[in-house]
FILUMVO-168759 format. One record per residue (C-alpha): residue number from 1; residue in one letter; x negated, y negated, z. Coordinates in Angstrom, 3 decimals, decimal comma. Each point is the difference from the previous one (the first is absolute). Last residue first. Layout:
// FILUMVO-168759
{NUM; 'A'; {X; Y; Z}}
...
//
This chain:
// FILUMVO-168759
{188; 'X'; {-36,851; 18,918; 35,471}}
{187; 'X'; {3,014; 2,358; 0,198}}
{186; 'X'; {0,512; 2,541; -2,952}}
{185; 'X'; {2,750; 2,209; -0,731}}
{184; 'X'; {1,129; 3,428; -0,480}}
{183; 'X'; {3,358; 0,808; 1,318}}
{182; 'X'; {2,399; -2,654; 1,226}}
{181; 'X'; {-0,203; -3,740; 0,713}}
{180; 'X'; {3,785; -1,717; 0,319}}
{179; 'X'; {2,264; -1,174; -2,071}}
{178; 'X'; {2,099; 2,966; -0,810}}
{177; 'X'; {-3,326; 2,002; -0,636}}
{176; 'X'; {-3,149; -2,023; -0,899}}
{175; 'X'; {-3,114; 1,753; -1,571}}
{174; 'X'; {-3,635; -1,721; 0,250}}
{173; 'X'; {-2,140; -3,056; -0,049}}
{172; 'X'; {0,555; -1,716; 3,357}}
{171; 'X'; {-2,139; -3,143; 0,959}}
{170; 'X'; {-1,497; -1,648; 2,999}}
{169; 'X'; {0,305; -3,636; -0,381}}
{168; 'X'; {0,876; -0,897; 3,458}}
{167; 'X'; {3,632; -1,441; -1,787}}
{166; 'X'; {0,376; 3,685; -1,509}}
{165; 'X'; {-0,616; 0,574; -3,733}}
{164; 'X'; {2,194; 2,872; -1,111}}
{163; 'X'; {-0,820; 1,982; -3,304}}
{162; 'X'; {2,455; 2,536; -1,361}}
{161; 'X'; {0,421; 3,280; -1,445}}
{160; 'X'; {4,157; 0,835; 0,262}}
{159; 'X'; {2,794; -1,590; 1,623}}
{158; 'X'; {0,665; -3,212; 1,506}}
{157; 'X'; {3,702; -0,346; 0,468}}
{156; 'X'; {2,068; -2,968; -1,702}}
{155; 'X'; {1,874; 2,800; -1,881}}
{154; 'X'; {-3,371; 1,634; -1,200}}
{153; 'X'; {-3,355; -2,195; 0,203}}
{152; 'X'; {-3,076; 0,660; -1,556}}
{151; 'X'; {-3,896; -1,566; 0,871}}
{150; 'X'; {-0,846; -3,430; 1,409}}
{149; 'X'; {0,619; -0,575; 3,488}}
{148; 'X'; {-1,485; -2,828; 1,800}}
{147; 'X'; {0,170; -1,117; 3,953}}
{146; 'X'; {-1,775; -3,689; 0,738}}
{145; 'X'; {2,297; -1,474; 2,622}}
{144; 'X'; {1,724; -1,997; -3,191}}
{143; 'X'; {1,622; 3,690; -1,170}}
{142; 'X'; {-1,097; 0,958; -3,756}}
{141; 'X'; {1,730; 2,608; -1,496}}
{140; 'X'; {-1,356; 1,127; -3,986}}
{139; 'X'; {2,246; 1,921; -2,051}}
{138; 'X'; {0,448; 3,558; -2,370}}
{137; 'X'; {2,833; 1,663; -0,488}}
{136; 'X'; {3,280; -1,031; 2,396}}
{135; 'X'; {0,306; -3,456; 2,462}}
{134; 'X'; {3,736; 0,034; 0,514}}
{133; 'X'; {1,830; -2,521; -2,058}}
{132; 'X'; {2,083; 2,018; -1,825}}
{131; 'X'; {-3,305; 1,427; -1,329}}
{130; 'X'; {-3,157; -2,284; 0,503}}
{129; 'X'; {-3,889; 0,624; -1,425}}
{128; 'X'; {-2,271; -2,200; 1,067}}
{127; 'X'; {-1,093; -2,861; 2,194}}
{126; 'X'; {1,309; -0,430; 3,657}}
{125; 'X'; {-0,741; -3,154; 2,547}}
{124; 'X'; {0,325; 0,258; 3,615}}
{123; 'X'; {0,873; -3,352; 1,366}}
{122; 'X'; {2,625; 0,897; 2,274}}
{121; 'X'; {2,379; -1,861; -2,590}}
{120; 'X'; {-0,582; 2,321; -2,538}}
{119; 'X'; {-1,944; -0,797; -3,383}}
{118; 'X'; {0,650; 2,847; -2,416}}
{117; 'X'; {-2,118; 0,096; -3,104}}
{116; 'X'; {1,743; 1,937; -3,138}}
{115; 'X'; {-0,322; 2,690; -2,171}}
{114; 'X'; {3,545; 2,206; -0,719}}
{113; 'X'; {3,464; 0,038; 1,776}}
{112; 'X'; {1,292; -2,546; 1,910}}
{111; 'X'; {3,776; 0,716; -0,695}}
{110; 'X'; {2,439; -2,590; -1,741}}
{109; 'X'; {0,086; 3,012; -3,091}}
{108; 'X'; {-3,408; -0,239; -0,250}}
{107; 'X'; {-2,576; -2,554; 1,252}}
{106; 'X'; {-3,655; -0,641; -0,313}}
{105; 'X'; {-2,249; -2,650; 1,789}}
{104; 'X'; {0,044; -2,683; 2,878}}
{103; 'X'; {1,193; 0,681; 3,485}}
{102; 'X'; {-0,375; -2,338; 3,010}}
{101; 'X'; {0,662; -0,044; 3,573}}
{100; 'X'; {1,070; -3,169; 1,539}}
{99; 'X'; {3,533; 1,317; 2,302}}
{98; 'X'; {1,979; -1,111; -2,650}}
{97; 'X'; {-1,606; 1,885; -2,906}}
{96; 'X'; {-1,928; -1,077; -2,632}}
{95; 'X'; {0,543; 1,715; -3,223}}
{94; 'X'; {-1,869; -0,176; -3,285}}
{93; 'X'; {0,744; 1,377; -3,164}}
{92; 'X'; {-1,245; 1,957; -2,794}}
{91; 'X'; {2,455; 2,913; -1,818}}
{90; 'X'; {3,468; 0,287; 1,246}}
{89; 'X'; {2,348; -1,945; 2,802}}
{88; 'X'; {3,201; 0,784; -0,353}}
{87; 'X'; {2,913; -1,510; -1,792}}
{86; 'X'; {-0,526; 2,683; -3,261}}
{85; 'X'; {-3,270; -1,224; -0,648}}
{84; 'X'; {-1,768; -3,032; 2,050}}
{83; 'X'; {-3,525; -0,715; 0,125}}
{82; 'X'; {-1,403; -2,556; 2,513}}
{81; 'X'; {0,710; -2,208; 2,982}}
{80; 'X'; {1,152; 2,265; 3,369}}
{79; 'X'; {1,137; -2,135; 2,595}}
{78; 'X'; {0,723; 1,030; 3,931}}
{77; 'X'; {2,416; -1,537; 2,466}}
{76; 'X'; {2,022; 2,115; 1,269}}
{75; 'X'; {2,519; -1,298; -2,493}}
{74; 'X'; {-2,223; 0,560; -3,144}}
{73; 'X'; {-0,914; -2,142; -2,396}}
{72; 'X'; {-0,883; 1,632; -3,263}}
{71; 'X'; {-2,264; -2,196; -2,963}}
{70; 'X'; {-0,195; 0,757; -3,302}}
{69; 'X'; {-1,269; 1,091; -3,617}}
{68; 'X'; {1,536; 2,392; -1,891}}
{67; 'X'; {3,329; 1,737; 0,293}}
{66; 'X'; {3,268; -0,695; 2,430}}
{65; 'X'; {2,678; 1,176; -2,088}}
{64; 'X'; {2,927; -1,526; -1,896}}
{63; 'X'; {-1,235; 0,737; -3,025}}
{62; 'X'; {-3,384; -1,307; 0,356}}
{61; 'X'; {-0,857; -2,078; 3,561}}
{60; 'X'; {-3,892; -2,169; 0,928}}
{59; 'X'; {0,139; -1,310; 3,142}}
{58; 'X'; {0,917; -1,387; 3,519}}
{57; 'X'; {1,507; 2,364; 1,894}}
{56; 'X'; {1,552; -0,574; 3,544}}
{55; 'X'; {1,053; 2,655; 3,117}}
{54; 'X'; {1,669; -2,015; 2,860}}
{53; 'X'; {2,917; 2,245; 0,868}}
{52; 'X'; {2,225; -2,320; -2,016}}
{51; 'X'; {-1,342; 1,085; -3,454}}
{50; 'X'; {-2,162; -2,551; -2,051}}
{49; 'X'; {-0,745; 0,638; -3,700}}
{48; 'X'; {-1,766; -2,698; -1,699}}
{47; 'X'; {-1,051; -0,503; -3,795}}
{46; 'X'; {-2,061; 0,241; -2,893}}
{45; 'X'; {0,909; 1,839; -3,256}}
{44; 'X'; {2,676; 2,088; -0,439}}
{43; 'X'; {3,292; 0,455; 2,692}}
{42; 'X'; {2,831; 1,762; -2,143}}
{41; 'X'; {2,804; -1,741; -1,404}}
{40; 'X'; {-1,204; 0,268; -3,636}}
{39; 'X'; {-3,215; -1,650; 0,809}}
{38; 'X'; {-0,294; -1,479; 3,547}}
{37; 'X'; {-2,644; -2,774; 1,347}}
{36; 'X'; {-0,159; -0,773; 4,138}}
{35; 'X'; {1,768; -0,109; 2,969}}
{34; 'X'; {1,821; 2,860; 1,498}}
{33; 'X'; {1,312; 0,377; 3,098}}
{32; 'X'; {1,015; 2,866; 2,377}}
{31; 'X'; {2,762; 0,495; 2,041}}
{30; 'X'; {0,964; 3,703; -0,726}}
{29; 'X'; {2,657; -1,582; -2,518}}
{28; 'X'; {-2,717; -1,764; -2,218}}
{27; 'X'; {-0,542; -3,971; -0,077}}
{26; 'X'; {-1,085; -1,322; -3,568}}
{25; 'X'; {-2,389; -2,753; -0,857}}
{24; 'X'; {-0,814; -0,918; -3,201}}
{23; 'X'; {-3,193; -0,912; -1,656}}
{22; 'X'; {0,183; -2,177; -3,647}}
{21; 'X'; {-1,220; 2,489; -2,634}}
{20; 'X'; {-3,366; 0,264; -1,351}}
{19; 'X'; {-0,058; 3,958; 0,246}}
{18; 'X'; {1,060; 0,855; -3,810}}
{17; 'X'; {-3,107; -2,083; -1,433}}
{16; 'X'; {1,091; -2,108; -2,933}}
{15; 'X'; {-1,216; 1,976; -3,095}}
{14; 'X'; {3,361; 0,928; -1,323}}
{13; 'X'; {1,238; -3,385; 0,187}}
{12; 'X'; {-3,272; -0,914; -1,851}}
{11; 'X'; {1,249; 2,883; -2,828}}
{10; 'X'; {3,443; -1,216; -0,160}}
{9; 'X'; {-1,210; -3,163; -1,081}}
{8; 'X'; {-2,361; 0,502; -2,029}}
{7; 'X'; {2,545; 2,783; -2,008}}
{6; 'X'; {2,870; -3,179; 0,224}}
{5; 'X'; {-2,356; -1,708; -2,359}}
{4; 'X'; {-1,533; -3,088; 1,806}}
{3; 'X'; {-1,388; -2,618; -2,198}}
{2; 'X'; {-3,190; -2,381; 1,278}}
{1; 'X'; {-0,031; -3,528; -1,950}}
//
């Protein structure tokens, strides 16, 4: 026959994961709701947030914040599913839009800021380097009639020595200047 000392048990009580509580829901005086785990009246764990505008989350929360893993729906109709810190989006995630273009790659501080691929909805796709979700360093455009920039961006501008492939396959090796060809350069 097993004995428990009141040290065993204390300990196993101990052990029992914090989190595996019964969910709650709560309503909040701007309107929105709550549903999910809390720990020391805070929301922790898993659970859904749902203000009256539309906007939803679906995720991960610690300390009453939205952190870790989840999923944003927005009321125009976009939804982001990644990294949260601090209630914003932060680190990987994807994002497609409501009008069909696509982002997938880094975030910080809810801003599109870092490498990515952009797909937009007038089929011209973007790899590279973002900054509050401007194309900014160094990217790749594609456009579907057969137009290709690879070389730097600044502030969603093209700037700097670049390549441009143009649909007739003639190609531009040379300096660009506030998006367009400047200086030395090379048609052929």
């Amino acid at each position: 026959m097993m004995r428990y000392t009141p040290h065993l048990i204390a300990a196993l009580m101990l052990a029992t994961p914090a989190m595996a509580q019964s969910v709650q829901t709560k309503q909040y005086d701007d309107g929105g709701i709550y549903e999910g785990q809390f720990l020391g009246g805070l929301q922790h764990g898993q659970g859904t947030y749902t203000l009256p505008n539309g906007y939803t989350y679906t995720g991960e929360w610690f300390e009453g914040e939205i952190r870790g893993q989840g999923t944003a729906q927005f009321p125009n109709g976009s939804i982001y599913e990644g990294q949260f810190a601090a209630g914003k989006p932060e680190g990987f995630g994807v994002i497609n839009f409501a009008d069909g273009g696509t982002y997938e790659g880094d975030w910080l501080d809810g801003k599109i800021t870092g490498r990515g691929i952009a797909r937009y909805a007038n089929g011209v796709v973007y790899e590279g380097d973002f900054r509050n979700a401007m194309h900014h360093g160094q990217g790749t455009m594609r456009s579907p009639g057969g137009y290709i920039y690879e070389g730097p961006w600044v502030n969603g501008v093209k700037e700097g020595d670049g390549t441009i492939t143009y649909p007739d396959g003639a190609v531009y090796v040379g300096t660009l200047s506030d998006g367009e060809r400047q200086g030395v350069g090379r048609l052929g």
